[in-house]
matplotlib code that plots the C-alpha trace (Angstrom):
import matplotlib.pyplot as plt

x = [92.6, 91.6, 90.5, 93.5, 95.8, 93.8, 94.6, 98.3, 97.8, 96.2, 98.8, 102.0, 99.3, 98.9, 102.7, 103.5, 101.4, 102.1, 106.0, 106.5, 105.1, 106.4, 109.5, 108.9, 106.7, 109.4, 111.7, 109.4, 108.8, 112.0, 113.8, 111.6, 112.6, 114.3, 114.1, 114.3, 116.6, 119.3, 118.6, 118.9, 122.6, 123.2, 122.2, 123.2, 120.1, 122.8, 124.1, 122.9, 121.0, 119.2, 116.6, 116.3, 113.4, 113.2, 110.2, 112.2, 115.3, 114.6, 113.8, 117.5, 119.2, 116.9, 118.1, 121.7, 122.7, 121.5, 122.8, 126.4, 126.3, 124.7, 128.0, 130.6, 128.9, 128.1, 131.1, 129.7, 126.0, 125.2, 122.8, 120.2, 118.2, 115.2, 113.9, 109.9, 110.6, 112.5, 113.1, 115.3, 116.6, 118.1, 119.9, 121.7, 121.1, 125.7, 125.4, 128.3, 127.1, 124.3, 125.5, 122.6, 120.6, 117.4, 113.4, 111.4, 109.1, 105.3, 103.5, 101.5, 101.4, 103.6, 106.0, 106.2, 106.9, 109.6, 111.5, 111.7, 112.8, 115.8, 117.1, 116.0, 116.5, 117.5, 115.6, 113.7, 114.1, 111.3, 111.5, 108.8, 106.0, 105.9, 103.2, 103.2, 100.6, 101.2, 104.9, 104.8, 102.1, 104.0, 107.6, 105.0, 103.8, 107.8, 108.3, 111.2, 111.8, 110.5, 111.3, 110.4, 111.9, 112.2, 108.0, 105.3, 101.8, 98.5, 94.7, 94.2, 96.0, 94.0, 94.5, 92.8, 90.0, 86.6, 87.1, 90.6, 90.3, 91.3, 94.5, 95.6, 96.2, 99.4, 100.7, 100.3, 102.9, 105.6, 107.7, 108.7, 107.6, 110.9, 108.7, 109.7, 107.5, 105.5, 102.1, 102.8, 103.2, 99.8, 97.7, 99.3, 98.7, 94.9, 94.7, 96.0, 100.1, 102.6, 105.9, 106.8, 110.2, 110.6, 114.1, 113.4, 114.8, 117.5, 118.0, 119.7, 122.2, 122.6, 122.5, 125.1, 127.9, 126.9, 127.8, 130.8, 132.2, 131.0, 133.7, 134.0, 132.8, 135.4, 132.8, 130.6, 133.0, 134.1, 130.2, 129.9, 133.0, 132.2, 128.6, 125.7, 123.8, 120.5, 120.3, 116.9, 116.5, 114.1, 112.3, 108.8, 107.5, 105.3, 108.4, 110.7, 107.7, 108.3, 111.5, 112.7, 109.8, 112.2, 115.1, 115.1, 113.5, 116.3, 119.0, 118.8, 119.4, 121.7, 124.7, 123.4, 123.6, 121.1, 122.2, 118.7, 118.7, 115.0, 113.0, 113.0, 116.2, 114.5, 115.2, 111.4, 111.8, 115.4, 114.4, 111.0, 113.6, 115.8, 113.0, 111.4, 114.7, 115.3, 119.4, 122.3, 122.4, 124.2, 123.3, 125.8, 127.2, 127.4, 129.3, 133.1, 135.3, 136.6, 132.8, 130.9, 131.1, 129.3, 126.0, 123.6, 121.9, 123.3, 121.1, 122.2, 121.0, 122.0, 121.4, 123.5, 124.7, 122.3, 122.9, 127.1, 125.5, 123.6, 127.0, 127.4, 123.9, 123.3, 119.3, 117.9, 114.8, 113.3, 110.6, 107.3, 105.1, 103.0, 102.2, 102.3, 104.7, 108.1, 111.3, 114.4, 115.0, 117.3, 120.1, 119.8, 119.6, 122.4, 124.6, 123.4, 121.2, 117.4, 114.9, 111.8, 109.0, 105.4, 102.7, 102.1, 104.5, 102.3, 103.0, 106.6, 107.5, 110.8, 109.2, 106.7, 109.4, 111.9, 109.0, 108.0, 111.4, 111.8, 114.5, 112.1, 109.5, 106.6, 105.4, 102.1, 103.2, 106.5, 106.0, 106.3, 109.0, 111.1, 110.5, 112.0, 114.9, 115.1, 114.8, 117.5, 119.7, 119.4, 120.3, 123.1, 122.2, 118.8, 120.7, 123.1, 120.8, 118.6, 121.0, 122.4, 118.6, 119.1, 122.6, 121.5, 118.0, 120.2, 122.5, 120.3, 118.0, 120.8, 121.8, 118.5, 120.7, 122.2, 119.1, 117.6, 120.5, 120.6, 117.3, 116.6, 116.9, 117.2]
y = [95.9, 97.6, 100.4, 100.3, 100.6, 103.3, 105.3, 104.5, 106.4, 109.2, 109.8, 110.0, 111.9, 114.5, 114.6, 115.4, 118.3, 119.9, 119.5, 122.9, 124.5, 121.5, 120.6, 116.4, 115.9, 117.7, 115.0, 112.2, 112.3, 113.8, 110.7, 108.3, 110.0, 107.7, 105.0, 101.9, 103.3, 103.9, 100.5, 98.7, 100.6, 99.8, 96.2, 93.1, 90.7, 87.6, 88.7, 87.3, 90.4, 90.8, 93.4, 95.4, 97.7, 100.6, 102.9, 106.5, 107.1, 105.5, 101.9, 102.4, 102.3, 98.7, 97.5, 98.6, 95.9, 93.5, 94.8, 95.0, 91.8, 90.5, 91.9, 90.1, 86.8, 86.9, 89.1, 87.5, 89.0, 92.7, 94.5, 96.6, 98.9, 101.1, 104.0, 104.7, 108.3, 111.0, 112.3, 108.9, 108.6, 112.4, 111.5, 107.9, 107.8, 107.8, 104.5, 103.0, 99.5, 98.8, 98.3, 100.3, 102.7, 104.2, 104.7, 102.4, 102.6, 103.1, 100.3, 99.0, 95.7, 96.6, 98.0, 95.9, 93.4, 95.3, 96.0, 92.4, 91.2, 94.0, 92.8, 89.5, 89.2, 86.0, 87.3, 90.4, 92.0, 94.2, 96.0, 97.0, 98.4, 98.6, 96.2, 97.2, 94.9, 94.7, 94.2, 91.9, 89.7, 89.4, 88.3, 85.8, 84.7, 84.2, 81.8, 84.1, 84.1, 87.2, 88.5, 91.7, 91.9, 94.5, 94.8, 94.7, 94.1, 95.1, 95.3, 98.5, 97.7, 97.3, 93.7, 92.2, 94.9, 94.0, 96.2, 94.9, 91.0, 91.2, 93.4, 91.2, 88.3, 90.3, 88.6, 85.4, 86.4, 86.6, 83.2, 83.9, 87.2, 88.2, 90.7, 92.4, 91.0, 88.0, 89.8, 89.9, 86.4, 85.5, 88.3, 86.6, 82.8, 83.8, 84.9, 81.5, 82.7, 80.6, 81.6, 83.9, 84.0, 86.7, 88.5, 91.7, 95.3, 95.6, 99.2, 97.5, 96.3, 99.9, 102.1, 99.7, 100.6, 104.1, 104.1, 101.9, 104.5, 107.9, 110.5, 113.8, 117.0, 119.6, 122.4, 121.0, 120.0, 123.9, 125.3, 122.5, 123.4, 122.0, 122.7, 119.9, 119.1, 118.3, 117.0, 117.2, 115.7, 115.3, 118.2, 120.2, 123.4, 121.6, 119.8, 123.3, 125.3, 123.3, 122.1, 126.0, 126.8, 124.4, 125.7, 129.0, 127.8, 125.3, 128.3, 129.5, 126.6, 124.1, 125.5, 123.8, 124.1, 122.8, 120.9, 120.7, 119.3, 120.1, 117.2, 120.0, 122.3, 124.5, 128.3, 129.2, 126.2, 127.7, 131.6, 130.5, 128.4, 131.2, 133.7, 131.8, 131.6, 133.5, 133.1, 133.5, 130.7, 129.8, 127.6, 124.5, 125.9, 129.7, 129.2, 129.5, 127.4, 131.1, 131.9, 129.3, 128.7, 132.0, 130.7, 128.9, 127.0, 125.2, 124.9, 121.9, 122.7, 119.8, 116.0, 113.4, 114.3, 113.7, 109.8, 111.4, 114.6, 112.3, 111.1, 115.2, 114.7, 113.8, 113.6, 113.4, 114.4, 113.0, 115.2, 113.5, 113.0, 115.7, 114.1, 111.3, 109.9, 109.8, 109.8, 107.3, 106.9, 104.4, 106.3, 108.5, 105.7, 103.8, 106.4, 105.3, 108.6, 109.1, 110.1, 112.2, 112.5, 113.3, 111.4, 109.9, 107.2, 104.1, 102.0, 101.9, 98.7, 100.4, 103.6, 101.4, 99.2, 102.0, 103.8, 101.0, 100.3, 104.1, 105.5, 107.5, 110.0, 110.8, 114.3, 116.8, 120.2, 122.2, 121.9, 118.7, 118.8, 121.1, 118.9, 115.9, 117.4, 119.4, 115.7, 114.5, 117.0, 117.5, 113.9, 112.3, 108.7, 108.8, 110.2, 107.0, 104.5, 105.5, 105.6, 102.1, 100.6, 102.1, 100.5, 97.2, 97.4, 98.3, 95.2, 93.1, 93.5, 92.6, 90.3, 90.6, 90.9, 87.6, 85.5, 87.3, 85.9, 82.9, 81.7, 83.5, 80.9, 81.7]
z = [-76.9, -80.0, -77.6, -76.1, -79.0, -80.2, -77.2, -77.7, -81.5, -79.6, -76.8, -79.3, -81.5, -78.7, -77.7, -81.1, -81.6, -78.5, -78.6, -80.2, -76.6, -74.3, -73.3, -72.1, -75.0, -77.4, -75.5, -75.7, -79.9, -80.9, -79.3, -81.1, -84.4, -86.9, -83.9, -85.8, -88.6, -85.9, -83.6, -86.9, -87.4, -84.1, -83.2, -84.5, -84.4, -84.7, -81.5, -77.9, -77.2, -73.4, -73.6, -70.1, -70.4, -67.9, -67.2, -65.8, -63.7, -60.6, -62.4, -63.9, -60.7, -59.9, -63.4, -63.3, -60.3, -62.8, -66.0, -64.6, -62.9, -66.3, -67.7, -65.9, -65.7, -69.5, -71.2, -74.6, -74.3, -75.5, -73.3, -74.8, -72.9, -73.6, -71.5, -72.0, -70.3, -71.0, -68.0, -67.4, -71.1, -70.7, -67.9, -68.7, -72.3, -72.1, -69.5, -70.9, -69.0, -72.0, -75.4, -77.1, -75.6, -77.1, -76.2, -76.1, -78.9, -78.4, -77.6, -81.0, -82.7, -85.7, -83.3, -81.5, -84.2, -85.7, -82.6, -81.8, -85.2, -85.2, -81.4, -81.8, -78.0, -76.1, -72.8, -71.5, -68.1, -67.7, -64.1, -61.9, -63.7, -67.1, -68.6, -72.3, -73.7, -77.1, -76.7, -74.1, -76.0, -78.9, -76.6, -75.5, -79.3, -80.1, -76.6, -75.6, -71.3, -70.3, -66.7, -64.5, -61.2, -57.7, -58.6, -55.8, -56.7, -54.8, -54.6, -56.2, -59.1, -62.7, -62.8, -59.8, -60.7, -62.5, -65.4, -65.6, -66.4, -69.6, -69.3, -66.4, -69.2, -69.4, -66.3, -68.2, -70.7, -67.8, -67.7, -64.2, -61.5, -58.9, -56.7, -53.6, -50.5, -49.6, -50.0, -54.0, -53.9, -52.3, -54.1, -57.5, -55.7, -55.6, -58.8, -60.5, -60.9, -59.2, -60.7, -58.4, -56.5, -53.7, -54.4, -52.9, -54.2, -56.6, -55.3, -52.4, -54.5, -56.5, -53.5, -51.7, -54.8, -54.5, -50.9, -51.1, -54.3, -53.1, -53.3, -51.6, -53.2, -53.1, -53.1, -50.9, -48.3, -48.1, -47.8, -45.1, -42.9, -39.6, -39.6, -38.9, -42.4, -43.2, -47.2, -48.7, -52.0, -54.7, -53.6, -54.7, -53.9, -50.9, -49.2, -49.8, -48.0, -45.0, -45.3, -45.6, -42.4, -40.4, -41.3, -40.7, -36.5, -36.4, -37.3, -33.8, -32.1, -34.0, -36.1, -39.1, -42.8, -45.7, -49.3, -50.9, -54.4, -56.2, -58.1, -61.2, -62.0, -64.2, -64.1, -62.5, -59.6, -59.0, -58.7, -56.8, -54.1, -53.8, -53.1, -50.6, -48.7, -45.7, -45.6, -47.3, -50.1, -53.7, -56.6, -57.0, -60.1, -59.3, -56.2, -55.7, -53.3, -51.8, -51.1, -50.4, -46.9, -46.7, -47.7, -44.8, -47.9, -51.3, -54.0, -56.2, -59.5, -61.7, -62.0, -60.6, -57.3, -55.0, -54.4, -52.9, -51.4, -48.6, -47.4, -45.7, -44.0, -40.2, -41.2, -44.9, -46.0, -49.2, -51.5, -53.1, -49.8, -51.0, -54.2, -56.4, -53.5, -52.0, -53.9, -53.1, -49.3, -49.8, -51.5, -48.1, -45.6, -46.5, -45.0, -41.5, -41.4, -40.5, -42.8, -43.1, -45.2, -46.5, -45.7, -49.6, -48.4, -48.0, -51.1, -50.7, -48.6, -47.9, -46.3, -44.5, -42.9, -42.0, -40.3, -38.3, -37.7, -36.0, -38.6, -40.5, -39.9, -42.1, -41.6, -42.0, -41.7, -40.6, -36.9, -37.0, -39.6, -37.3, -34.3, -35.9, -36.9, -33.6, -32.0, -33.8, -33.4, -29.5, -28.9, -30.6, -28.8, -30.9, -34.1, -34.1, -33.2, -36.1, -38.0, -37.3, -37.8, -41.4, -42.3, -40.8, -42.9, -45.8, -45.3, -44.4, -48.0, -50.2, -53.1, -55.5, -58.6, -57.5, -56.7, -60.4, -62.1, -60.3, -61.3, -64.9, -67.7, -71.4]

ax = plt.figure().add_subplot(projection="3d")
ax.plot(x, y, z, "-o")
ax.set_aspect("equal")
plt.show()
């Protein structure tokens, strides 16, 4: 653990000295400036303070069924919530369903100390995978109920390796594990940890209010007219190749439009989409109501939409395949739409299951990209039983906040 710490030093040690040239790790140590000055302006450690800690974005929207069901049940309770990762912190650092909102400080013994001594929290929700020892072993010192929820554990993970025995003593410090599927409660079973419930996905819950609350999008609904739409979201340049590939076959077949809304929105990922494209397109916020309809292809170049955009889309497809893995599908599917995808899909149960299922589509290459929307689009039977197999999949995967809630003591 001393090695360990050490490496902590050395990663904010990096960050800092190359935030002058890098924008994240500008992010990353510019938020953490004057951290626990302003947490101690801005917390009360005589309140009853609930600690949610999220990793980035997408662990946001599995904490935030939670947080605002935390809110009505306990109106008394302040909610604090950290973010480890910019990229998430930029974006809901406003939520006006936490109380506080700040990073999460990096993970060292004295921090760790002085964090918990300002919040003084009554419980902790961690959520999915952030296991921060030193934190988490001093919550355990202090005996205050610490939970993490919507996680999935498997073999390949550092704790059920041999050169990971020691760090998986970090499960220990857990008073109770509310995981997603029945294989992360026998893979924890065999190694000696019991206090598991199975409560599924909070993202059910989240994507559920999205759906029920999603409002039309003036703009969009005059570039969509009463063309078919395909939505790809969370893209990268490997999913635009194809995706764009597709499109441009598809264009002479089915009167069809794309809404594609990038992973990254900076200026050299916009320009590099647009000159790729083949057709008329128009970034989100250059385009005019008069014009837009114009365009065969709408660029959304800010953060924030994506989750209403899906509601335009006969067939979604969903960006991260290629790499470190797929984004979101359930934001797309609980519109009653198909979805497609790469083929870096495997250790998301959701993905898994909806594939089985026949909803979804994991793809290699263009051709087959093009064929699955071609399929879809030629036969309106197979488009709207797809799509019910995703609303019923949806539906049928909800109430996690409730059973979290439900059984979480403090």
């Amino acid at each position: 653990m001393f090695f360990y710490t050490l490496g902590i030093r050395a990663y904010n040690a990096v960050a800092k000295m190359i935030s002058p040239f890098n924008e994240k790790a500008k992010d990353y140590t510019q938020g953490r400036k004057n951290l626990f000055e302003n947490l101690a302006k801005g917390v009360n450690p005589n309140d009853k303070n609930v600690w949610f800690h999220v990793s980035s974005l997408g662990e946001f929207e599995q904490a935030r069924p939670v947080m605002e069901k935390m809110r009505t049940l306990y109106p008394d309770h302040k909610i604090i919530l950290t973010f480890f990762s910019p990229s998430g912190y930029n974006v809901r650092h406003n939520y006006n369903g936490a109380d506080y909102v700040c990073y999460m400080p990096a993970d060292t013994p004295a921090n760790a100390r002085k964090f918990l001594d300002i919040v003084n929290p009554k419980v902790i929700f961690f959520v999915k995978y952030d296991f921060w020892y030193n934190f988490l072993s001093e919550v355990h010192r202090r005996a205050i109920p610490l939970y993490i929820f919507s996680t999935i554990f498997r073999k390949e993970q550092v704790f059920f390796k041999w050169y990971g025995k020691k760090y998986k003593e970090v499960l220990s410090f857990f008073t109770h594990f509310f995981v997603q599927d029945e294989n992360s409660v026998k893979l924890l079973a065999e190694n000696g940890i019991t206090n598991v419930t199975i409560a599924g996905d909070t993202r059910f819950d989240r994507v559920c209010q999205i759906t029920q609350n999603a409002k039309n999008i003036p703009l969009v609904d005059k570039f969509v007219g009463d063309s078919r739409v395909i939505v790809a979201g969370s893209s990268w340049p490997p999913d635009e190749k194809l995706i764009f590939e597709a499109i441009d076959r598809l264009k002479s077949k089915h009167n069809i439009k794309l809404i594609i809304a990038p992973h990254e929105i900076h200026e050299g990922h916009l320009s590099a989409i647009e000159k790729m494209l083949n057709v008329k397109n128009v970034r989100f916020s250059k385009a005019s109501e008069d014009t837009v309809a114009e365009n065969d292809v709408l660029i959304i170049d800010n953060f924030g939409m994506l989750s209403s955009l899906y509601k335009y889309a006969e067939i979604a497809y969903v960006g991260g395949g290629f790499g470190v893995g797929i984004h979101n599908i359930l934001e797309a599917v609980s519109y009653s739409i198909p979805v497609a995808f790469g083929t870096n899909y495997k250790k998301f149960k959701e993905a898994v299951d909806l594939v089985s299922l026949g909803s979804a589509c994991t793809i290699r290459d263009a051709e087959e990209l093009y064929s699955v929307f071609d399929r879809y689009l030629s036969d309106s039977a197979l488009l709207e039983r797809a799509g019910k197999i995703s609303l019923e999949y949806v539906q049928k995967n909800l109430g996690a906040a409730d059973t979290i809630l439900k059984e979480a003591k403090w």
